[in-house]
Structures are given as C-alpha cells and as structure tokens.
MARMI-663485 format. One record per residue: residue in three letters; x, y, z of N, C-alpha, C in turn. Coordinates in steps of 0.2 Angstrom, whole numbers, padded with zeros to 4 digits, always signed. Layout:
<nodes>
ALAXYZXYZXYZ
...
</nodes>
This chain:
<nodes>
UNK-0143+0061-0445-0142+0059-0438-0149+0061-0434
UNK-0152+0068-0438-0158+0069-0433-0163+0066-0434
UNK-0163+0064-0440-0169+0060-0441-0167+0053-0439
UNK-0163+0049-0437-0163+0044-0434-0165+0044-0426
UNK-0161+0050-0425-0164+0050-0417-0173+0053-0417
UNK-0176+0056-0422-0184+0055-0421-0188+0050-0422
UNK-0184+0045-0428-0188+0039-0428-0186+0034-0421
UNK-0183+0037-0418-0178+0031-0412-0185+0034-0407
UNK-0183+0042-0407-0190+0043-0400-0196+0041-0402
UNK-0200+0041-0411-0206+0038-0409-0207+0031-0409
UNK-0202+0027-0411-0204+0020-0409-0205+0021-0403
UNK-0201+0025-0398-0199+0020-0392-0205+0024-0387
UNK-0210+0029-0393-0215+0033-0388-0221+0027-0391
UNK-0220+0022-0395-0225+0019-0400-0227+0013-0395
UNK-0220+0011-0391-0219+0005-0388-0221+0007-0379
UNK-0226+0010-0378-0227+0010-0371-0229+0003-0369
UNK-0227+0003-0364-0229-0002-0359-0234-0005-0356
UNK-0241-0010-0359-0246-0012-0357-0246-0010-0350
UNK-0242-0012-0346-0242-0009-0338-0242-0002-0336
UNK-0240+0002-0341-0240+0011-0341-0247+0013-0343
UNK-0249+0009-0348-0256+0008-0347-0259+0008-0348
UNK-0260+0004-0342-0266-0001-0340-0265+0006-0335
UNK-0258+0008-0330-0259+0012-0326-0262+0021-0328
UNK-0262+0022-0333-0266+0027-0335-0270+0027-0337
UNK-0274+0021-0337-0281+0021-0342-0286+0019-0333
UNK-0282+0017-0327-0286+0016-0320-0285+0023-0318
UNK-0280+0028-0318-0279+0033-0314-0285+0039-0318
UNK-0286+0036-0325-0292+0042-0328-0299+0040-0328
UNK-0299+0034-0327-0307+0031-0326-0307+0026-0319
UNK-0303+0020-0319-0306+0017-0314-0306+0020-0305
UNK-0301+0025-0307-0300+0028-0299-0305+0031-0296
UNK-0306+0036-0303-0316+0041-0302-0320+0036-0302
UNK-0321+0032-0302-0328+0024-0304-0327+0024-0299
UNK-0322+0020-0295-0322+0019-0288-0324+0023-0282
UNK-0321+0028-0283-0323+0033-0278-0329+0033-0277
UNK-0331+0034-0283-0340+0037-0283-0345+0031-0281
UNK-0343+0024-0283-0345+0018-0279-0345+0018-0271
UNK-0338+0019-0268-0336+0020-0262-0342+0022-0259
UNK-0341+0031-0261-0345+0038-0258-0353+0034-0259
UNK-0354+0031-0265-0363+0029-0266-0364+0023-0262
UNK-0360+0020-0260-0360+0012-0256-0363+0016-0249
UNK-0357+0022-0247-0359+0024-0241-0365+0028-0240
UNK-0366+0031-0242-0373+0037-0244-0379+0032-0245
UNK-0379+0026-0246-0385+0023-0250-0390+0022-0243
UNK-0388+0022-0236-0395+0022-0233-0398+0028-0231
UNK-0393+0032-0231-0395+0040-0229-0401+0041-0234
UNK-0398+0041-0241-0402+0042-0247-0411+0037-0247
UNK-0410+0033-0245-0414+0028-0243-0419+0030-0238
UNK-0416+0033-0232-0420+0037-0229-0424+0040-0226
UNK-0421+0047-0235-0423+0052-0236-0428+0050-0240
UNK-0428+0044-0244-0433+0042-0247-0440+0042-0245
UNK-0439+0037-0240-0444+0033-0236-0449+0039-0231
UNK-0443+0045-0229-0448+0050-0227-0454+0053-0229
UNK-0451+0051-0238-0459+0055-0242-0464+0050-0244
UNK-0463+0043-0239-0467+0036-0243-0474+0038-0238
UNK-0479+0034-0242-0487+0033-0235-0486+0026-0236
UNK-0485+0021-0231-0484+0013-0233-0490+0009-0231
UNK-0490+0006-0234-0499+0002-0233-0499+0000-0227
UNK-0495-0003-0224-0497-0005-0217-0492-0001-0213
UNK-0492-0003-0206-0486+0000-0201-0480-0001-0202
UNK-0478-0002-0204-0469-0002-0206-0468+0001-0212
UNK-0465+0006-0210-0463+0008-0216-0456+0003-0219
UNK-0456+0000-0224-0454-0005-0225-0455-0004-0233
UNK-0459-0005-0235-0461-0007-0243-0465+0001-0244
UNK-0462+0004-0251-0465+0008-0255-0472+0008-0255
UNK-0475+0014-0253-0485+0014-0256-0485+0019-0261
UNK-0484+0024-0261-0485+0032-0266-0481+0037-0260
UNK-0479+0041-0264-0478+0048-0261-0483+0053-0260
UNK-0482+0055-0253-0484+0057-0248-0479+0062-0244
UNK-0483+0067-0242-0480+0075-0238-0483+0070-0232
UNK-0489+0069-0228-0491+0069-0225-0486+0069-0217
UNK-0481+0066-0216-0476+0063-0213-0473+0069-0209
UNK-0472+0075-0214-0467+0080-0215-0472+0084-0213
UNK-0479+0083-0213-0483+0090-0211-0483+0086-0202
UNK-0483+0083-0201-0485+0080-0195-0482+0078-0193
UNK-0471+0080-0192-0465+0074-0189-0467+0071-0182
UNK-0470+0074-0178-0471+0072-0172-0478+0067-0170
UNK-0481+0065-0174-0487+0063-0176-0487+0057-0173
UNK-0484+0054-0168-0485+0046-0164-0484+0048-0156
UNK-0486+0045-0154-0486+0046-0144-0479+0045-0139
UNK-0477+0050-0139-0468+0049-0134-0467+0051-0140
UNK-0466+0052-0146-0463+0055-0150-0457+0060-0150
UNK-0461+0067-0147-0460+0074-0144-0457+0076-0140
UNK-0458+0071-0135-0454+0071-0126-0448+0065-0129
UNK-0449+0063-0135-0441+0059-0134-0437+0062-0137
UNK-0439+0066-0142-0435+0073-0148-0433+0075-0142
UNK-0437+0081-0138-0435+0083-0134-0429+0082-0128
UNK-0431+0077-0126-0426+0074-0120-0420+0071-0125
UNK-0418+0068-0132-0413+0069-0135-0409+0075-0134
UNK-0412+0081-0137-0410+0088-0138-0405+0089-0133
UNK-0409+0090-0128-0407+0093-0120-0401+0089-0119
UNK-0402+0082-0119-0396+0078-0115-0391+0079-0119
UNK-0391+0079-0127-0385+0079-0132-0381+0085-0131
UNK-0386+0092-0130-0382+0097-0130-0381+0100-0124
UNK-0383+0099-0119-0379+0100-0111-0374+0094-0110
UNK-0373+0088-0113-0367+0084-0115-0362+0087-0117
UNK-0364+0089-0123-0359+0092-0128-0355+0099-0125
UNK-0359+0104-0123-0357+0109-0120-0351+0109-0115
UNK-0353+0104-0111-0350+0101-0102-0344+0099-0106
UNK-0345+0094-0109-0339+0090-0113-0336+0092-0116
UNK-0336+0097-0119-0332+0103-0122-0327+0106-0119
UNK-0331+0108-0114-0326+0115-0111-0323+0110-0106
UNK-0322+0102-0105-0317+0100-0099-0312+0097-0104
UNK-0316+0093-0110-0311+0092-0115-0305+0097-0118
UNK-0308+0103-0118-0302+0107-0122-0298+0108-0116
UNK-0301+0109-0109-0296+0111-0105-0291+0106-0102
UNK-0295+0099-0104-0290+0093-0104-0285+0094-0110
UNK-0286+0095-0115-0281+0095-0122-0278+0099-0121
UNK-0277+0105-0119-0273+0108-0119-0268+0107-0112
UNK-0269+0105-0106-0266+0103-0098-0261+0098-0104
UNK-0264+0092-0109-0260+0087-0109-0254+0089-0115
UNK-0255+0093-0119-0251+0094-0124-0246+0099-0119
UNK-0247+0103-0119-0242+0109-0114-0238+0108-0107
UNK-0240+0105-0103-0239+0104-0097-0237+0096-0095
UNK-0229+0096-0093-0227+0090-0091-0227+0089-0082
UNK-0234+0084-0079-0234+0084-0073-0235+0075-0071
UNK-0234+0076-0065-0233+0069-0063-0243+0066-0064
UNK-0240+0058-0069-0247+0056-0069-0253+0059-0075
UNK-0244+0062-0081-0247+0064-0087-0251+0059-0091
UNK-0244+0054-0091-0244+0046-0095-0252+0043-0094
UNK-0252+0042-0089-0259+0040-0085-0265+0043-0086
UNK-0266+0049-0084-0270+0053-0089-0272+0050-0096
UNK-0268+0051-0099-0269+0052-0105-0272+0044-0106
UNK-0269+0039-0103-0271+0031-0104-0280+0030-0104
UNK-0280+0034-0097-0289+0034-0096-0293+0038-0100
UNK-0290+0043-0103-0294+0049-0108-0297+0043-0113
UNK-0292+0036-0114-0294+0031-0122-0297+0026-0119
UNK-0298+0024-0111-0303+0018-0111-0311+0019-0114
UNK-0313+0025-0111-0318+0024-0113-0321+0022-0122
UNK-0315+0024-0126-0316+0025-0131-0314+0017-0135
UNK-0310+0013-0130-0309+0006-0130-0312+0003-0129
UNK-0315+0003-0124-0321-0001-0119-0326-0003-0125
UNK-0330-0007-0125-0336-0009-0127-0342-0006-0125
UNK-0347-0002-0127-0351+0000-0125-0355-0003-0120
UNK-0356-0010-0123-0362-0015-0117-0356-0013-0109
UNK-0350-0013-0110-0347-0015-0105-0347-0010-0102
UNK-0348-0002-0104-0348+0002-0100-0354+0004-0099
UNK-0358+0003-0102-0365+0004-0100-0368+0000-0093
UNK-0366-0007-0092-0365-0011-0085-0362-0007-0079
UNK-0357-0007-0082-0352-0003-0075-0356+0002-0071
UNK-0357+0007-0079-0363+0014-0077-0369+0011-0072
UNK-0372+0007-0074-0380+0004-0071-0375+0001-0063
UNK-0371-0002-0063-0370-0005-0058-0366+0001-0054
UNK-0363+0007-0054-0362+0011-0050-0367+0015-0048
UNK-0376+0015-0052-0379+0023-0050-0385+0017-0048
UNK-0385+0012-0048-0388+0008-0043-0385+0006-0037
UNK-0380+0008-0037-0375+0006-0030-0374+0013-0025
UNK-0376+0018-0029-0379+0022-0027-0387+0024-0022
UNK-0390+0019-0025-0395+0021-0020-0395+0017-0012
UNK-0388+0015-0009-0388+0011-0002-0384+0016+0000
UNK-0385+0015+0009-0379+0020+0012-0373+0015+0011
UNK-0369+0022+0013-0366+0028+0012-0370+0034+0008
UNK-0367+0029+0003-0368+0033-0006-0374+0037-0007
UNK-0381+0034-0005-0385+0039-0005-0385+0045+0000
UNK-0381+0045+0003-0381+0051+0008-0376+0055+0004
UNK-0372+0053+0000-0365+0055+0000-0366+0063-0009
UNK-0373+0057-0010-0374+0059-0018-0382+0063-0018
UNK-0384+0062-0013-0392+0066-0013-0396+0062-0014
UNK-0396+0056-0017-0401+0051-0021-0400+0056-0028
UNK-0397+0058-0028-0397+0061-0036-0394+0054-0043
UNK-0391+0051-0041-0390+0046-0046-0395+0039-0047
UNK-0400+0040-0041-0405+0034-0041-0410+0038-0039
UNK-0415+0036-0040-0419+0030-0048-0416+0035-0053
UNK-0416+0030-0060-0412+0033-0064-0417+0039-0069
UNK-0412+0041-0073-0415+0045-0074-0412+0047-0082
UNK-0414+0056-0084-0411+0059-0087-0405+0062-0086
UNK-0403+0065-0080-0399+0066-0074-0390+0059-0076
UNK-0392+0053-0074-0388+0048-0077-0387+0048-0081
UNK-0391+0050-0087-0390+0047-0096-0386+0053-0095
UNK-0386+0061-0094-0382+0066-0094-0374+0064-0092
UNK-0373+0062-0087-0367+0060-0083-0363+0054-0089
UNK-0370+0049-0089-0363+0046-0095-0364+0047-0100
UNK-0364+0052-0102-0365+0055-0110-0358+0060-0109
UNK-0359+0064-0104-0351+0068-0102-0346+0063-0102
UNK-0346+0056-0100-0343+0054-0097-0337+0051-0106
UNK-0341+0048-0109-0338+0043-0116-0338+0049-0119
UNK-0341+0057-0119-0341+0061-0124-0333+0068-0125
UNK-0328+0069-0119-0326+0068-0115-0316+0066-0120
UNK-0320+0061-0119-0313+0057-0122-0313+0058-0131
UNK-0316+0059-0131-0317+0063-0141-0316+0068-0141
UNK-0318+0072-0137-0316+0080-0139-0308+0080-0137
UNK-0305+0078-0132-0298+0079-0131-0295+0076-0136
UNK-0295+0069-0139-0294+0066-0144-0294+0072-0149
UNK-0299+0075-0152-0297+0078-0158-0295+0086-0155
UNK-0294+0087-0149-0292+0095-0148-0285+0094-0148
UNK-0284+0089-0146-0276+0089-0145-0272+0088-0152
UNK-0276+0085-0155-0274+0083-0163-0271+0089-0167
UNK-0278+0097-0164-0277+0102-0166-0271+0105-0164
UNK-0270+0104-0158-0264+0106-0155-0255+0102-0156
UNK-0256+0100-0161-0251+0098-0163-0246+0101-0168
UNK-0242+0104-0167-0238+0109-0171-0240+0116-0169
UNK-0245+0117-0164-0246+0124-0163-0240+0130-0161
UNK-0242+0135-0164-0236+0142-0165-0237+0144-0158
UNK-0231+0142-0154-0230+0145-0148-0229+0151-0149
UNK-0224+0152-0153-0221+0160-0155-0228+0166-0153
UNK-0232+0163-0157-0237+0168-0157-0239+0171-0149
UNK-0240+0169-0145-0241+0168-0138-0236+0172-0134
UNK-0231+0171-0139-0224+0173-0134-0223+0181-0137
UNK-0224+0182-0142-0225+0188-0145-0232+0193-0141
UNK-0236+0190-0142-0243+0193-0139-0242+0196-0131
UNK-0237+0190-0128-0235+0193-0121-0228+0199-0122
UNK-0224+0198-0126-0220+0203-0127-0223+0209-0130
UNK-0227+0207-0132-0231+0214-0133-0238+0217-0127
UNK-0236+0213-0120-0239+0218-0116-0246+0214-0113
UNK-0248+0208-0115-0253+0205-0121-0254+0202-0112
UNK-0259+0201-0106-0259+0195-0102-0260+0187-0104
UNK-0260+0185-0099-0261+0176-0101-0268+0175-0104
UNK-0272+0179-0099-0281+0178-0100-0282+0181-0108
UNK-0278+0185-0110-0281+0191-0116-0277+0185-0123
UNK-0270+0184-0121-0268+0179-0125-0272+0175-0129
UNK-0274+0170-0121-0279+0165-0124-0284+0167-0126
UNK-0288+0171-0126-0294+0173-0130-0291+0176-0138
UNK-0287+0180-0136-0286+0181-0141-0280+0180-0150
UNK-0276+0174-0146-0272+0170-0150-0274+0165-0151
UNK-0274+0159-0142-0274+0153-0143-0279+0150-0145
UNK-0288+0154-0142-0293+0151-0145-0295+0152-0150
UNK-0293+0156-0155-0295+0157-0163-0291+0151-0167
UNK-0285+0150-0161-0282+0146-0168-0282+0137-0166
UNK-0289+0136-0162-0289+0130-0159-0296+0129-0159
UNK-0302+0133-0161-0304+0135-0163-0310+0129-0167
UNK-0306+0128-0173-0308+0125-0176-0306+0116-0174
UNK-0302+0115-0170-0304+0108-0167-0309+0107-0163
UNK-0311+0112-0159-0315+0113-0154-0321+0112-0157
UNK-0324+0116-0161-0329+0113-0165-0332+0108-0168
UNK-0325+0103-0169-0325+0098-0171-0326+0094-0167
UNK-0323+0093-0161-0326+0089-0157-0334+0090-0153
UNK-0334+0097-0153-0342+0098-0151-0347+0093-0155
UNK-0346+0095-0160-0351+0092-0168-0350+0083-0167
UNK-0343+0081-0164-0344+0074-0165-0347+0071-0158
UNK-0347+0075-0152-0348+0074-0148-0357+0073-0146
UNK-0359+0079-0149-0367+0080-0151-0370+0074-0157
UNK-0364+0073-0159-0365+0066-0164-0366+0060-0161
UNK-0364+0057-0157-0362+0050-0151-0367+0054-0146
UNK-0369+0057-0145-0375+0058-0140-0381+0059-0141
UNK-0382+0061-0147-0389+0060-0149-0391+0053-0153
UNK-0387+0051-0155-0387+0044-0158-0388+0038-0153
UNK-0386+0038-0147-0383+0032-0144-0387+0030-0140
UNK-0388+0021-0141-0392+0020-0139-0390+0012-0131
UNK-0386+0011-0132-0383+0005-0128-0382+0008-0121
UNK-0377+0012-0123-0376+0013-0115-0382+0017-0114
UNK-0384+0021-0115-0394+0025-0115-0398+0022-0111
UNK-0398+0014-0116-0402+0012-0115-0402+0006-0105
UNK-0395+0006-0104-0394+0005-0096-0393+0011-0092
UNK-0394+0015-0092-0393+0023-0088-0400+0025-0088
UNK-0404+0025-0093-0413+0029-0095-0417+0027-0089
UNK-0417+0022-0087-0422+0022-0081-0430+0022-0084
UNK-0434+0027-0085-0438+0026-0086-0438+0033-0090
UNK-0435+0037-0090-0433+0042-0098-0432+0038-0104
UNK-0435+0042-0110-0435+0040-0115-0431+0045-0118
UNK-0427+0042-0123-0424+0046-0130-0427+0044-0137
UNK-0423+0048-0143-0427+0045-0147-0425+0037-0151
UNK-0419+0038-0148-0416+0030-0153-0421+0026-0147
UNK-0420+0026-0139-0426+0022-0136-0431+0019-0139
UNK-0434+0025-0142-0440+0027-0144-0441+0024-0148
UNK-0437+0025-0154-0438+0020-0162-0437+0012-0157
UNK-0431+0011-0153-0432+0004-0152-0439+0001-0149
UNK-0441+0004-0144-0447+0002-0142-0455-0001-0146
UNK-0453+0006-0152-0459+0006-0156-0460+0001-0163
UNK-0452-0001-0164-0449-0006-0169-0454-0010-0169
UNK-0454-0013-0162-0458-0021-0161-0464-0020-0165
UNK-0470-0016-0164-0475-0015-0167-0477-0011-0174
UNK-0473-0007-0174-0474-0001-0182-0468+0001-0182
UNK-0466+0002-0188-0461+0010-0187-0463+0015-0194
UNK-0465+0019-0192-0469+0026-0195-0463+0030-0197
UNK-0467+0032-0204-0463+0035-0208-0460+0043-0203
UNK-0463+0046-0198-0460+0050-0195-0453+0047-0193
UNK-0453+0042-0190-0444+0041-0188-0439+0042-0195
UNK-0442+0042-0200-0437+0044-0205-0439+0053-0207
UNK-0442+0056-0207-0440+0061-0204-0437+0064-0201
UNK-0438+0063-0196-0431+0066-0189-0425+0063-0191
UNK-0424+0057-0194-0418+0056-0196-0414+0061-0202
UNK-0418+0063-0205-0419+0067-0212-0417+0074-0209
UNK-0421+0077-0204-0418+0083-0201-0414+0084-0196
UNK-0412+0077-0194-0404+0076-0191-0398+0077-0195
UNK-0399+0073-0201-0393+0073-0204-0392+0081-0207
UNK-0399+0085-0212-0397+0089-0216-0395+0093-0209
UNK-0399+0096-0203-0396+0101-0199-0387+0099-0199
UNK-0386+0093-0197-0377+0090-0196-0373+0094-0203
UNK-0375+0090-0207-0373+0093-0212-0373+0103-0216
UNK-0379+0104-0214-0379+0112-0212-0375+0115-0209
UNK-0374+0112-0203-0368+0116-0197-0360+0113-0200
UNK-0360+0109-0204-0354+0108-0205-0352+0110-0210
UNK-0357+0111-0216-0355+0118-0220-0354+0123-0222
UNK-0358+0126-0215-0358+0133-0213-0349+0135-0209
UNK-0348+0129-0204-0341+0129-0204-0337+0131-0206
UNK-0335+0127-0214-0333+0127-0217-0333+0133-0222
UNK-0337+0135-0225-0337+0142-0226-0335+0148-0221
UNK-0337+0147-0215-0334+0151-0210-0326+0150-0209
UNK-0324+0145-0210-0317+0143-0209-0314+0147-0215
UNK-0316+0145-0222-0311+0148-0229-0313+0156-0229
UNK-0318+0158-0227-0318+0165-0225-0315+0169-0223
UNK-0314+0166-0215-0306+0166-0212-0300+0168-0214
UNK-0300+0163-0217-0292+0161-0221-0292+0167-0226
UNK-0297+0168-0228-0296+0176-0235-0296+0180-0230
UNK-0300+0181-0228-0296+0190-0222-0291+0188-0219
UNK-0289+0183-0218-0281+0182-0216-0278+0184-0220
UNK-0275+0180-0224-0274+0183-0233-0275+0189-0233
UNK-0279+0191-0233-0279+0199-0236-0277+0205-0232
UNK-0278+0201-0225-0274+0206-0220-0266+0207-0220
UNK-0264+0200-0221-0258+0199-0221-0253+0203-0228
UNK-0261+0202-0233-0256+0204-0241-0257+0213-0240
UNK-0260+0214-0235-0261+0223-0236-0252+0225-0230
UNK-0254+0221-0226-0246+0221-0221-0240+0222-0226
UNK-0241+0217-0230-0234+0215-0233-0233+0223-0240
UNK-0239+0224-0241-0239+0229-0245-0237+0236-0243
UNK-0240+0237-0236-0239+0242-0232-0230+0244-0230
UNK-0229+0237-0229-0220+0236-0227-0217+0237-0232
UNK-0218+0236-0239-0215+0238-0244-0215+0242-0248
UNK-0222+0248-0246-0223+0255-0247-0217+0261-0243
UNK-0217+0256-0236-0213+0262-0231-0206+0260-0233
UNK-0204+0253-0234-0196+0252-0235-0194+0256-0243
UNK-0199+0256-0246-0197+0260-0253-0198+0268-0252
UNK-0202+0270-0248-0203+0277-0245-0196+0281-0241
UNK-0192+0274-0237-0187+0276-0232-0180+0276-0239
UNK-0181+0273-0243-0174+0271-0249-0176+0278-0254
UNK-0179+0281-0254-0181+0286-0259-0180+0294-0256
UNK-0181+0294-0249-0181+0301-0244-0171+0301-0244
UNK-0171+0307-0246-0162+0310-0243-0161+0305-0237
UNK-0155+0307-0239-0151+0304-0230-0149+0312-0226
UNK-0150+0310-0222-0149+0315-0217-0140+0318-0217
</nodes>
C-alpha cells in the first residue's frame, strides 16, 4: 500500500503543470530581468549625464563624445550668468522650501485633526494647484503680478510684486510648493497614535511640550519628505519660472537660454551635483531614520526587560 501511494506522489510531483512552470521559471529570472530593465530604462539619462560631465566635446554642444576630460569639474562655473544662476536657484529653492514647509505641515495637521466649516474646500484648493497645468498657472501668476503694477494694487502691495523679479519667482514657488508638502504630511498623519498625546498630557506633559516632543518626532519623517520634494519642484522648474523671472535668471533659465548657442559640459555638472547631494540627503535620512528605529528597539527591549526583572523580583520577595 505504501509504495503505491509513493509511486502515486511521484507521478503526480513528475507531472507538474507547464503553467506551474512557466510560473516558477518567471518569478526566478524573468521578474529580476525586469526589474533591473525598468530601474536601467530609468536611470539611463542620469547615468548618461554623469557621463557627459567628464566629456571635452569638439565643438559647443556637448552632444557627441571627444575624450575624457576633468577640465569641466575643475571649473563647474566656467560660463557667464553661470554663478548668479546656481545662486539665485539655491536661495529661491530653499526660502521656498523652508516657507512651504512650515505652512504645509501646519496645513496638514489643521486638516487631518480639526473638523471646521470649509474643511471640504480647503482641502479641494490644497490640489488645484497640483492639477492645474503648469503653463496655466504660470499665466495666471504673470497676469496677477502685472496687474499689480496699476492703482489700487500698487499702492496696496508696495510695487513689491512688479517689475518682476526674484521676489515673484519666491511667491509662486511657495505657492505650487505648498500643495506637496500637505499632500505627503498628511499622508504621514494617517493612522497617527493619538493615545500617545493623550498619555503625554496625563502625564502633566502641555500642548506646546506635547508637540515637540511626541507629535513632531513622529511626523517628522513626512516633513522631511516633503521638504526634499518641495526643493526638488523648485529647483528644477522651469515653466512657471520662466513667466514670474522677469529679468532674474535661474539655472534651468539659464541652460534654456544658453541651449540656442552651446550647451557646455558644465550644465552636466551641476546636474551631477544635484542629483548626488539629492541622493546624499536621502541616504543619510534613511540611515537616520533606521537608526532611530534601533534606539527605539532598544529602549523599549531594555523597558520590557526591566518590567520583567521588577515583576519576578515582586513574585520572589515574602508576602507581607
């Protein structure tokens, strides 16, 4: 009997299913193939470059390979507006980010926590801008901060939004930057441990001390994500920039401007040192983040050890 039922299981382990696989033979090579396709499809301009930052190109376009070459990398800022446009990038992205930060999270947090009239609506206009088309807002912006320079409005605003400026580019950089950060703060805040909060004040704890010391650690990491994405959409952008600048230059400006005639291995540079610093700050995150998580762990596993020292300590001492 038993050896009819072993030859019974290995026919029937003999006769696997072309469709069992076909599916074991994708889930161990074709799934990894793919993937790594995907990831190199995407990566391939970046890599591309990175390339082109270490080319000397026989004429002004960097376009076609000459030989490798540091030259580019000793001297990133080596073209005219170059430097003033790194610069005036820098400042705008990150007094953007900053602003748009701190009214974002305070937006994210009013919206998840707080049910008040004209939440609904709030929340609808936090997403135009992220719906709207960029040309379209970029018009709107030019035609509000040129409608600015007539009365009323000049009197009303100082002449600070006309003639355009750097000033403008700032304003609608907060303005489309704004709608991201609440976007992903709120995201953070979903499922958040109120209990914590509630404990923290039954332990004596005020609202101000609370939030410092509950609710921002643990919101923390959204907030930085939308920092980082927000510095990401504002250093890059060039549409709506490019109706708001006036007579300021940035550096996507800058590459556009300089396209028509050359484009020099320096713009792949600074693209080079955009992306590694991006990805620098997002690893160091990340490490910061799982860091975290082990002193948490470790704080918690010393708790639990200590509660288990005193409850065996109380089971072991006479009874009164």
């Amino acid at each position: 009997m038993s050896a009819a039922v072993t030859s019974a299981s290995a026919e029937g382990a003999s006769r696997v299913s072309p469709a069992r696989r076909a599916g074991k033979f994708a889930d161990r090579w074709l799934m990894p193939v793919y993937v790594f396709l995907a990831l190199f499809y995407l990566a391939l301009p970046i890599l591309v470059m990175i390339a082109f930052s270490f080319n000397d190109p026989p004429g002004r376009f960097n376009f076609v390979w000459g030989e490798f070459s540091l030259a580019a990398w000793g001297n990133p800022f080596g073209r005219p507006g170059l430097e003033g446009a790194i610069t005036t990038s820098l400042l705008v992205a990150t007094v953007a980010t900053l602003i748009a930060t701190i009214l974002g999270t305070l937006i994210a947090l009013s919206l998840s926590r707080y049910n008040f009239g004209g939440r609904s609506g709030v929340s609808l206009f936090i997403f135009i801008p992220m719906a709207t088309p960029e040309i379209v807002l970029g018009a709107s912006l030019l035609t509000l901060f040129v409608g600015t320079a007539s009365e009323p409005l000049k009197t009303i605003t100082g002449g600070a939004l006309f003639p355009l400026g750097v000033q403008t580019i700032l304003i609608a950089h907060i303005m489309f930057n704004i709608s991201f950060v609440v976007v992903t703060v709120r995201a953070r805040m979903q499922g958040f441990p109120r209990h914590l909060e509630e404990a923290a004040m039954d332990l004596g704890a005020n609202p101000w001390t609370t939030f410092w010391k509950v609710t921002f650690p643990l919101i923390l990491p959204g907030v930085l994500a939308g920092a980082l994405l927000a510095f990401s959409l504002s250093i890059d952008d060039f549409i709506i920039t490019n109706f708001t600048s006036g007579t300021a230059t940035t550096f996507p400006i800058w590459v556009w401007a300089s396209i028509k005639n050359n484009l020099p291995p320096q713009v792949h540079v600074i693209g080079t040192m955009v992306f590694v610093g991006a990805v620098g700050i997002v690893v160091l995150g990340t490490l910061w983040e799982r860091r975290s998580e082990r002193r948490d762990r470790r704080i918690a596993a010393q708790e639990a050890a200590r509660e288990v020292a005193r409850l065996e300590a109380a089971q072991l001492s006479p009874a009164d």
